[in-house]
KEPAMI-867701 format. One record per residue: residue number from 1; residue in three letters; x, y, z of N, C-alpha, C in turn. Coordinates in Angstrom, 2 decimals, always signed. Atoms other than C-alpha are relative to their C-alpha. Layout:
BEGIN
+-----+--------+---------+---------+---------+---------+----------+---------+---------+---------+---------+
! num ! residu !  n.east ! n.north !    n.up ! ca.east ! ca.north !   ca.up !  c.east ! c.north !    c.up !
+-----+--------+---------+---------+---------+---------+----------+---------+---------+---------+---------+
! NUM !    ALA !       X !       Y !       Z !       X !        Y !       Z !       X !       Y !       Z !
...
+-----+--------+---------+---------+---------+---------+----------+---------+---------+---------+---------+
% end
This chain:
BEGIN
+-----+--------+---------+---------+---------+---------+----------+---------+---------+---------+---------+
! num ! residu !  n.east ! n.north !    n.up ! ca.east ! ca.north !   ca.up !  c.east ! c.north !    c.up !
+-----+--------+---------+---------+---------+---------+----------+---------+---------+---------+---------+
!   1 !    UNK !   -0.23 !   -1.05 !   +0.99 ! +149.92 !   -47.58 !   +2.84 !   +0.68 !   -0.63 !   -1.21 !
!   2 !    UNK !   -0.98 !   +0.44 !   +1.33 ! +150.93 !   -48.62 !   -0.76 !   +0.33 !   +1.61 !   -0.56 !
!   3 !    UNK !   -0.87 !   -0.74 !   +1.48 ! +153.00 !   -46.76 !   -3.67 !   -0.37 !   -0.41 !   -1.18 !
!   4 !    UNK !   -0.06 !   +0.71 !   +1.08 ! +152.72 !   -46.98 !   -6.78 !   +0.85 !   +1.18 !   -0.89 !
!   5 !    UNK !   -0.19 !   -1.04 !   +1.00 ! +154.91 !   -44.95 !   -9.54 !   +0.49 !   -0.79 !   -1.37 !
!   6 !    UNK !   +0.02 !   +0.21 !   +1.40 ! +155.33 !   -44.95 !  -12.80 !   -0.21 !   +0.91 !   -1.18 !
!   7 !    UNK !   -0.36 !   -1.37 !   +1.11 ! +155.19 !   -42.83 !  -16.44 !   -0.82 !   -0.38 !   -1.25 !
!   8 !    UNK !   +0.79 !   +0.31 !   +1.00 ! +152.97 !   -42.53 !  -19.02 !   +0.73 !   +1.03 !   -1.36 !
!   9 !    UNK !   -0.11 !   -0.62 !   +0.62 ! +153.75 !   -41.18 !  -22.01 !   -0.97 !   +0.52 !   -1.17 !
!  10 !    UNK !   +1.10 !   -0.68 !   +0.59 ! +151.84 !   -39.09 !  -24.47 !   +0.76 !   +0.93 !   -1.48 !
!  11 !    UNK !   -0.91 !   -0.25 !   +1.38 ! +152.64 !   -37.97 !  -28.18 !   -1.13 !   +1.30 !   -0.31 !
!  12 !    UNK !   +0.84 !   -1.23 !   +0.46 ! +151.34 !   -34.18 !  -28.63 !   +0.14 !   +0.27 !   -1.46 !
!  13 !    UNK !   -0.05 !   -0.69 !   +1.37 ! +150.20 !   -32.95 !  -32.11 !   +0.82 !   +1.12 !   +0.09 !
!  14 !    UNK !   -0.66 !   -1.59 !   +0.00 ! +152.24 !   -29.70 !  -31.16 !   -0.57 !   +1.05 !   +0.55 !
!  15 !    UNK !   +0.69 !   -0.90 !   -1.03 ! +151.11 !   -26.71 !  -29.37 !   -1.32 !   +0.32 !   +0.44 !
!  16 !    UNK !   +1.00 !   +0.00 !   -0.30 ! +148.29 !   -26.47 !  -27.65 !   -0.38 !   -0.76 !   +1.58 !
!  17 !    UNK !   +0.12 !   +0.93 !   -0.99 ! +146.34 !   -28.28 !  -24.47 !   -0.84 !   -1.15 !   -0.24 !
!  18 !    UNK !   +0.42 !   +1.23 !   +0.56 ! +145.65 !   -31.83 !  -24.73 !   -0.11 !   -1.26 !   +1.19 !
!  19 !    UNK !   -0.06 !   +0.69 !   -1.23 ! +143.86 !   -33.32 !  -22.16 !   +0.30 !   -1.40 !   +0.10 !
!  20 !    UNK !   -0.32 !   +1.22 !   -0.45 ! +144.80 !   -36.29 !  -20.54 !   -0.54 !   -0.63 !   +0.91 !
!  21 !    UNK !   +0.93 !   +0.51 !   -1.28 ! +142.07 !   -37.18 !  -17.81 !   -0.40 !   -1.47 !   +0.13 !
!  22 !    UNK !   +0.56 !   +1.61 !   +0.06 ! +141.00 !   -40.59 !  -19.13 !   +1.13 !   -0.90 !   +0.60 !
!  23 !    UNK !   -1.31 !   +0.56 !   -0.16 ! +144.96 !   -41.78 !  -19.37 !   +0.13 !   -0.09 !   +1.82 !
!  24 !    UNK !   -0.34 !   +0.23 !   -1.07 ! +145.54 !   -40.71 !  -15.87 !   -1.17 !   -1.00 !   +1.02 !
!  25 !    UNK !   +1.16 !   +0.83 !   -0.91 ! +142.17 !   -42.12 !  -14.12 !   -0.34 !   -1.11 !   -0.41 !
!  26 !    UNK !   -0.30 !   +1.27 !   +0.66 ! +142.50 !   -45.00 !  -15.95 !   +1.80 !   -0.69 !   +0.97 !
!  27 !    UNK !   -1.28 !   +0.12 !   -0.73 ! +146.34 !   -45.53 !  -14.13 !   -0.39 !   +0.16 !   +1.92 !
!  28 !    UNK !   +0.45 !   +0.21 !   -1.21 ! +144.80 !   -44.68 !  -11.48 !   -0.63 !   -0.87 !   +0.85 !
!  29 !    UNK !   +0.62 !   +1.39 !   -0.23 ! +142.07 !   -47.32 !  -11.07 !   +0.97 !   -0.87 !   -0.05 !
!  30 !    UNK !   -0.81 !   +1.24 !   -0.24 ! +144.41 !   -49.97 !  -11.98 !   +0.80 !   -0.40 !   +0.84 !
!  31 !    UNK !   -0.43 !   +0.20 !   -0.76 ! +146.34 !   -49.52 !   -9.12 !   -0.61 !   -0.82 !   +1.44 !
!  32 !    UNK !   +0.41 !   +0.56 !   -0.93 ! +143.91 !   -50.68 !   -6.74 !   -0.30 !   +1.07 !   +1.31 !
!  33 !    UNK !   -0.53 !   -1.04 !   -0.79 ! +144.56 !   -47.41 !   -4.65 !   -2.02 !   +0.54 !   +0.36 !
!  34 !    UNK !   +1.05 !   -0.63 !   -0.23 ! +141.03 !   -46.23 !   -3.20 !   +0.24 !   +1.28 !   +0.82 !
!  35 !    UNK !   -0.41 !   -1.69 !   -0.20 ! +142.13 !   -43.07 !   -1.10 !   +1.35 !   +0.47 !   +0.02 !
!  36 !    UNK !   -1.48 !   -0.84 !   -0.21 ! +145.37 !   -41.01 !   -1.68 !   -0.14 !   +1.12 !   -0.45 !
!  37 !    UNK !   -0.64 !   -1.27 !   +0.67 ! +147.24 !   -38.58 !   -3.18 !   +0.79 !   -0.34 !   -1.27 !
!  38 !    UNK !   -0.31 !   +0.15 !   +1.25 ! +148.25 !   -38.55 !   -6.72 !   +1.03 !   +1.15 !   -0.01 !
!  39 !    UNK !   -0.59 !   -1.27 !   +0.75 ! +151.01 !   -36.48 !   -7.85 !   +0.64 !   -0.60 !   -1.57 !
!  40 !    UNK !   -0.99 !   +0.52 !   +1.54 ! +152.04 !   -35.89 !  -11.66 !   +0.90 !   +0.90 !   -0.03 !
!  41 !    UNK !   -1.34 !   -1.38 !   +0.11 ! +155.03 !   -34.06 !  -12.64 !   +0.25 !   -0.47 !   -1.42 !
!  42 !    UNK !   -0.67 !   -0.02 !   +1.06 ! +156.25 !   -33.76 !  -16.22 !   +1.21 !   +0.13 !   -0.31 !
!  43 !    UNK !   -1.43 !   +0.70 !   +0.35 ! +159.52 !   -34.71 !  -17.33 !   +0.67 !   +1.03 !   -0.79 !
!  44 !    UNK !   -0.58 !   -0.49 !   +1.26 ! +160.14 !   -31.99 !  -19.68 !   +0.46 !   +2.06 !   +0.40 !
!  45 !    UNK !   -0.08 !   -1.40 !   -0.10 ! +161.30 !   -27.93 !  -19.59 !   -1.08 !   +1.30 !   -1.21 !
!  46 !    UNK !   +0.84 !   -0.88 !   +0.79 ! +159.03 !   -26.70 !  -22.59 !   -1.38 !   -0.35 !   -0.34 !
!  47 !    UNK !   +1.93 !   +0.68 !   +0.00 ! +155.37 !   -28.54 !  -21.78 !   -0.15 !   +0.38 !   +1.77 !
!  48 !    UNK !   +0.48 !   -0.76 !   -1.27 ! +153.64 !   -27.96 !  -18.54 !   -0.81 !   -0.73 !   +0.61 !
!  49 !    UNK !   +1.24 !   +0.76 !   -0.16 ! +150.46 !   -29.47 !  -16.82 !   -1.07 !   +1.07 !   +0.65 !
!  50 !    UNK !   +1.33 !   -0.14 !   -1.02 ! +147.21 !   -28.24 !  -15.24 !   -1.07 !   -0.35 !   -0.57 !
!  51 !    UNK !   +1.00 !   +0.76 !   -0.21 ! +143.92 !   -28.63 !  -14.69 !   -1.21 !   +1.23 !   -0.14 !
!  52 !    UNK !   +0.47 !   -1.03 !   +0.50 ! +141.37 !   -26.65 !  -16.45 !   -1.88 !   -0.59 !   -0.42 !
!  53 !    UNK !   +1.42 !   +0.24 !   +0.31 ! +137.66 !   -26.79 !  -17.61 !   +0.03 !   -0.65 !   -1.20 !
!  54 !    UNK !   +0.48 !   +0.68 !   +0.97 ! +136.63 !   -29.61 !  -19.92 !   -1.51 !   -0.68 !   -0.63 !
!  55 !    UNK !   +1.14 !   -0.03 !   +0.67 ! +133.47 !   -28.86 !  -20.91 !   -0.19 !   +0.95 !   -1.36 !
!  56 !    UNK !   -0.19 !   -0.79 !   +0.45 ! +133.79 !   -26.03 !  -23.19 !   +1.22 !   +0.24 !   -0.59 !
!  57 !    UNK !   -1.15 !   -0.05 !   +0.33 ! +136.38 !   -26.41 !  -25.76 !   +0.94 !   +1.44 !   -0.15 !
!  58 !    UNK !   -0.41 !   -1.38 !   -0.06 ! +136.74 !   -22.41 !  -25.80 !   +1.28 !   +0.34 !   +1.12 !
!  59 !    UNK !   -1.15 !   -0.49 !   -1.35 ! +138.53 !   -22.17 !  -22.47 !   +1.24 !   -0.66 !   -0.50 !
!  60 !    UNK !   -1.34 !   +0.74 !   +0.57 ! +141.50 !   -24.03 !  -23.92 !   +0.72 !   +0.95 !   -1.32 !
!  61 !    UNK !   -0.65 !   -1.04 !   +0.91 ! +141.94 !   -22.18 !  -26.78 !   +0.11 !   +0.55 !   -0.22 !
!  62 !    UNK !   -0.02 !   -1.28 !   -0.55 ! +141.66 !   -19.30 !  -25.33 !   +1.22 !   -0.09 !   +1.48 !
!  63 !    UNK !   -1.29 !   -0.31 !   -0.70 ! +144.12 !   -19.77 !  -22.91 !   +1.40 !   -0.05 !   -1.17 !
!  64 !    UNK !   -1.18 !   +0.33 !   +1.11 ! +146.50 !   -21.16 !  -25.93 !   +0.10 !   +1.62 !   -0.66 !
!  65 !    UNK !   -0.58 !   -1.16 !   +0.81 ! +145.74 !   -17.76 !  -27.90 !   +0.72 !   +0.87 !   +1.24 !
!  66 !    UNK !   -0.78 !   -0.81 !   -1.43 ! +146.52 !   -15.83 !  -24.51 !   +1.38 !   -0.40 !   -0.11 !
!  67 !    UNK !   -1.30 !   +0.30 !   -0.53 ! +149.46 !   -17.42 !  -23.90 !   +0.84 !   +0.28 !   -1.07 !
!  68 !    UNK !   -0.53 !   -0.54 !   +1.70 ! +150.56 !   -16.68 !  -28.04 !   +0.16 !   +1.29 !   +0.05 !
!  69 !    UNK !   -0.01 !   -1.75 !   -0.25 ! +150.05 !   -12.91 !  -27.08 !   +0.59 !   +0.07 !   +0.90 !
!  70 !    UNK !   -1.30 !   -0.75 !   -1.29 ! +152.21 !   -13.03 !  -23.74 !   +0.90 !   -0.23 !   -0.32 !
!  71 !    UNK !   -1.74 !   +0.87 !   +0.07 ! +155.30 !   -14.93 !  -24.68 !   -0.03 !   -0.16 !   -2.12 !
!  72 !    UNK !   -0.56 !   +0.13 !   +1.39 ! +156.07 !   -14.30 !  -28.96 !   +0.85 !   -1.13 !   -0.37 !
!  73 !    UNK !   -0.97 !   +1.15 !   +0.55 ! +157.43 !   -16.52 !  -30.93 !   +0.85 !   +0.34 !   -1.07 !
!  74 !    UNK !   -1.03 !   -1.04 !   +0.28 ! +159.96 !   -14.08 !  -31.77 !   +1.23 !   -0.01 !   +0.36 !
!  75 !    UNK !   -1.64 !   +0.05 !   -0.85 ! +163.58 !   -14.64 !  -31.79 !   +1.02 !   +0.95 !   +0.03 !
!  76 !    UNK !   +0.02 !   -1.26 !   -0.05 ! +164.17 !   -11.02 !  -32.11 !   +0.85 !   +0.26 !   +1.65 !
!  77 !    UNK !   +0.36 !   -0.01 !   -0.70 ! +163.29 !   -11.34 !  -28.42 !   +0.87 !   -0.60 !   +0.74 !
!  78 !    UNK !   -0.59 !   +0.32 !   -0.76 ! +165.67 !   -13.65 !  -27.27 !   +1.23 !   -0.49 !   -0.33 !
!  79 !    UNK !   -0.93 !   +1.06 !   +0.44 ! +169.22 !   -15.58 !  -27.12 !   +0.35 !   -0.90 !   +0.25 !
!  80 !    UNK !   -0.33 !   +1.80 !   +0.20 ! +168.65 !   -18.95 !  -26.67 !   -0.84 !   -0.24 !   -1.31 !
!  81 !    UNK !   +0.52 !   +0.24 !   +1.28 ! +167.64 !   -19.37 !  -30.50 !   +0.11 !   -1.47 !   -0.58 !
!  82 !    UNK !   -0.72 !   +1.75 !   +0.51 ! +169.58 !   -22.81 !  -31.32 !   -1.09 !   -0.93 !   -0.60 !
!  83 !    UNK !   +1.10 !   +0.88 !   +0.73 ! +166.64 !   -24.95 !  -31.46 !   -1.37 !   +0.57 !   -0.24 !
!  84 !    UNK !   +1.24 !   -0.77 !   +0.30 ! +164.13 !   -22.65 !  -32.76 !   -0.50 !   +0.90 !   +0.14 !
!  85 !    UNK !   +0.59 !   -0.98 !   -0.40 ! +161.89 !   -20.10 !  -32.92 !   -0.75 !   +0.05 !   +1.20 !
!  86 !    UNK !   +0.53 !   -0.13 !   -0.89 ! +159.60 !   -21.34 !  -30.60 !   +0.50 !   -0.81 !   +1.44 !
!  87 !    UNK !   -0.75 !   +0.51 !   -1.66 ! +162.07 !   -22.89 !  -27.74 !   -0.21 !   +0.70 !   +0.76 !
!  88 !    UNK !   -0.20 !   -0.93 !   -0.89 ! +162.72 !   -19.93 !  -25.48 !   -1.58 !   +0.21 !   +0.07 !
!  89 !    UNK !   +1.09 !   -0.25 !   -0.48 ! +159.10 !   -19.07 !  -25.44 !   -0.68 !   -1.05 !   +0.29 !
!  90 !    UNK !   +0.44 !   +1.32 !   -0.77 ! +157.88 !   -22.41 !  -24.67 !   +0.47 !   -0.37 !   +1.30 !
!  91 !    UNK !   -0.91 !   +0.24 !   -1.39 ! +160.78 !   -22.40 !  -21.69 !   -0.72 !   +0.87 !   +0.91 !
!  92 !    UNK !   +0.45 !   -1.27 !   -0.94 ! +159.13 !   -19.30 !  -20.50 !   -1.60 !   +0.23 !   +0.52 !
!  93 !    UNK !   +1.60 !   +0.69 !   -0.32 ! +155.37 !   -20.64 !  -20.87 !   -0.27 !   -1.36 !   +1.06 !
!  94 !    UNK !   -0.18 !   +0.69 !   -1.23 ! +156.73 !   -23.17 !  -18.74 !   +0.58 !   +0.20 !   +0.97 !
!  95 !    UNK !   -0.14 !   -0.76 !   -0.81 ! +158.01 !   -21.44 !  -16.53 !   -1.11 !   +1.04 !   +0.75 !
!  96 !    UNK !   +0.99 !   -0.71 !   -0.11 ! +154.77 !   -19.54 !  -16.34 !   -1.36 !   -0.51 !   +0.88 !
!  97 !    UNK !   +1.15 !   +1.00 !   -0.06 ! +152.46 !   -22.54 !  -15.78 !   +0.66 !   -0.95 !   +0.96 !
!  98 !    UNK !   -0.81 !   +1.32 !   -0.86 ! +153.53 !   -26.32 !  -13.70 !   +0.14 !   -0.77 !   -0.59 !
!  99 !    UNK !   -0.75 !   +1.34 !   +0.33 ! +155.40 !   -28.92 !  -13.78 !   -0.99 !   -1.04 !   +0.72 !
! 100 !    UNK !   +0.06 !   +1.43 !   -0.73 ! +153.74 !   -30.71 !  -11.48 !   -1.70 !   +0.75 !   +1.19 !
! 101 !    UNK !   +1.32 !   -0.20 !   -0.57 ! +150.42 !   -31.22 !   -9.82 !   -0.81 !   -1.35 !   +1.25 !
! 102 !    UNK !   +0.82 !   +0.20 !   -1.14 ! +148.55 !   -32.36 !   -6.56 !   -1.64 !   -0.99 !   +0.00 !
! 103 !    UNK !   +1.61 !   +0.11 !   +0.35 ! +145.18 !   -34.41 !   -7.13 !   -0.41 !   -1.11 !   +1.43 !
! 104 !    UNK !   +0.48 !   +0.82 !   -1.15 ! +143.47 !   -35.84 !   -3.99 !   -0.67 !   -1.10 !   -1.22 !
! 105 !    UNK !   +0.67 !   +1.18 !   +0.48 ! +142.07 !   -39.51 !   -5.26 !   -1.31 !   -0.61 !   +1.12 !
! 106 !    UNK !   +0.91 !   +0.71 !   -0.75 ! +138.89 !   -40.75 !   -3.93 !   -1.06 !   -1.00 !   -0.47 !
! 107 !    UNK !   +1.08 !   +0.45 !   +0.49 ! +136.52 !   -43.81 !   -4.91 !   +1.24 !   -0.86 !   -1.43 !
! 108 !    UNK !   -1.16 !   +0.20 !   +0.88 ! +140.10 !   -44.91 !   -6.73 !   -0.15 !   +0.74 !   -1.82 !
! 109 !    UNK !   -0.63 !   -0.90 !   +0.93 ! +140.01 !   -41.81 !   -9.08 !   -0.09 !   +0.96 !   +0.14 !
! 110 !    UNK !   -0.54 !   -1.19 !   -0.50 ! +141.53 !   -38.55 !   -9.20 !   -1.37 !   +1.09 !   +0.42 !
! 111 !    UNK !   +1.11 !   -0.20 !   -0.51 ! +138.77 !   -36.40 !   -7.30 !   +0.30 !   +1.89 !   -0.68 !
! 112 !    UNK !   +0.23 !   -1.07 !   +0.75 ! +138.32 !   -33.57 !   -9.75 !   -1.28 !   +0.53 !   +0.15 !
! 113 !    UNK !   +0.81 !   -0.67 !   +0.13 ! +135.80 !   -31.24 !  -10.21 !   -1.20 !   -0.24 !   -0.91 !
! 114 !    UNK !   +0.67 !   -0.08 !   +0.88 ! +132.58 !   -31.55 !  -12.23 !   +0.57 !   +0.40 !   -1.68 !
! 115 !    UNK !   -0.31 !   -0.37 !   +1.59 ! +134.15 !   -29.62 !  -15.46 !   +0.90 !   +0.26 !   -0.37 !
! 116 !    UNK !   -1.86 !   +0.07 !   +0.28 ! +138.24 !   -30.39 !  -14.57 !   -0.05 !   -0.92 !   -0.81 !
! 117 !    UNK !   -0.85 !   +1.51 !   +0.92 ! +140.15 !   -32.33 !  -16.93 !   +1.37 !   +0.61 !   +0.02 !
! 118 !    UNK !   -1.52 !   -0.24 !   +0.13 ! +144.04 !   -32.40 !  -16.58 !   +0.41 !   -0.03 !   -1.61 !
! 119 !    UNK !   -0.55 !   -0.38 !   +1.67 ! +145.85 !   -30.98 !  -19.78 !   +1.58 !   -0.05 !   +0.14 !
! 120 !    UNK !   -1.86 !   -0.19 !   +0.73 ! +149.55 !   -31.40 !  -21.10 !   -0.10 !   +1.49 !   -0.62 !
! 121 !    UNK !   -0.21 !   -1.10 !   +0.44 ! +150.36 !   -28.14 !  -22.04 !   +0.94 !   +0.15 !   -1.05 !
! 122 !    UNK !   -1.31 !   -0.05 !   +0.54 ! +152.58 !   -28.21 !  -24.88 !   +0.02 !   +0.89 !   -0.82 !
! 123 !    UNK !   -0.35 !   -1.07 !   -0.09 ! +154.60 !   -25.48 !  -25.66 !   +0.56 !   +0.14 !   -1.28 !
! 124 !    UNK !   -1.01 !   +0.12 !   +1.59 ! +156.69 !   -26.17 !  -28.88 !   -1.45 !   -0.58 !   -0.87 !
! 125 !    UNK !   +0.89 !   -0.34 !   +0.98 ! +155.28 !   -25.85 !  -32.39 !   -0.28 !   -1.47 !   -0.30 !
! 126 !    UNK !   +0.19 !   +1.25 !   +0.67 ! +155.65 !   -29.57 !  -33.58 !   -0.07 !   -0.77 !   +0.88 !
! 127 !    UNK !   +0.69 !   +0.92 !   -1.44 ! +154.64 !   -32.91 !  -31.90 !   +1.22 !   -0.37 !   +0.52 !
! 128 !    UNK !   -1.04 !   +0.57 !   -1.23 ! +156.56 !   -34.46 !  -29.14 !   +0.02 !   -1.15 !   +0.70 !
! 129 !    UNK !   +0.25 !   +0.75 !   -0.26 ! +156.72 !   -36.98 !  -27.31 !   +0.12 !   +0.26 !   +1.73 !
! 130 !    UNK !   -0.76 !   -0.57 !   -1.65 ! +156.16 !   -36.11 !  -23.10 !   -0.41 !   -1.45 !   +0.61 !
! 131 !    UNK !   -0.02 !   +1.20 !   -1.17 ! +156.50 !   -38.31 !  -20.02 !   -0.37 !   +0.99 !   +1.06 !
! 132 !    UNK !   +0.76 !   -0.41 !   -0.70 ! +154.48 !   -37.78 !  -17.48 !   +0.25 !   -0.79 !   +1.31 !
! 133 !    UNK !   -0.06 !   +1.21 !   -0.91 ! +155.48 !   -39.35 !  -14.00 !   -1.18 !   +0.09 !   +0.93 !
! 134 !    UNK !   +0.40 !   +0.10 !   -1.33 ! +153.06 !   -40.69 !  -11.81 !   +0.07 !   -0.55 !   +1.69 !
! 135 !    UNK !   -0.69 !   +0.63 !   -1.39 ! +153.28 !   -41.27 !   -8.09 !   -1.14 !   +0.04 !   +1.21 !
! 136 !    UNK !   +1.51 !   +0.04 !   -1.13 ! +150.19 !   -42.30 !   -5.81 !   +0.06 !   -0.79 !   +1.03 !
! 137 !    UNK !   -0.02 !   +0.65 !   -1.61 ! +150.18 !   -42.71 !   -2.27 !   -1.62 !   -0.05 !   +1.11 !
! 138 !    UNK !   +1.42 !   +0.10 !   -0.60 ! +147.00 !   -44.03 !   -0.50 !   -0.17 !   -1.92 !   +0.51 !
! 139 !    UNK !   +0.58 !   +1.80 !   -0.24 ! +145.18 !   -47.52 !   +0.44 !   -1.20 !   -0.02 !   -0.61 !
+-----+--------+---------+---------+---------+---------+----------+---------+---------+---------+---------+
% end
């Protein structure tokens, strides 16, 4: 059984989902790892992760407007204001969504679906910079 962990990082334009499928299955291969378990987890309280359809750029930005209509970016609304308008509702879109995600690996890469691609979810208005840990257990 090997390990392998480690952290990628990733510089978001600012809100929206921004997949990351190549980055990770790319980290993946290089490990050498032909069957495991992959887990990622994100490092952060106002970005997120999952794993969504990447064929059809609609489904993405349609979850993004969705998610703009559940959680305002209204500080009306709340009192953790300090760093912004859109903090607290980014805390609460992550809170909504995961931190952290599950991917069986097979063939040494993550064994997704025909029309998955893993997305950063990021929650705040301007870019960022997230860390992404990975941690894959297999042979």
């Amino acid at each position: 059984m090997q390990q392998h962990l480690d952290e990628l990082v990733f510089r978001t334009p600012g809100r929206g989902l921004h997949e990351i499928t190549r980055d990770v299955a790319g980290w993946c291969g290089g490990t050498g790892v032909v069957e495991g378990l992959l887990n990622l987890y994100i490092r952060h309280t106002s970005a997120s992760l999952t794993i969504q359809e990447n064929a059809d750029p609609d489904v993405v930005r349609d979850l993004d407007d969705f998610f703009g209509r559940l959680v305002a970016d209204d500080p009306a609304l709340y009192r953790h204001t300090a760093e912004g308008p859109d903090d607290m509702p980014a805390h609460i879109r992550s809170a909504l969504t995961q931190t952290s995600l599950a991917i069986p690996v097979a063939g040494g890469r993550p064994l997704l679906g025909t029309w998955q691609g893993v997305y950063l979810f990021e929650h705040r208005v301007r870019p960022h910079d997230r860390r992404v840990a990975l941690h894959l257990m297999g042979e």
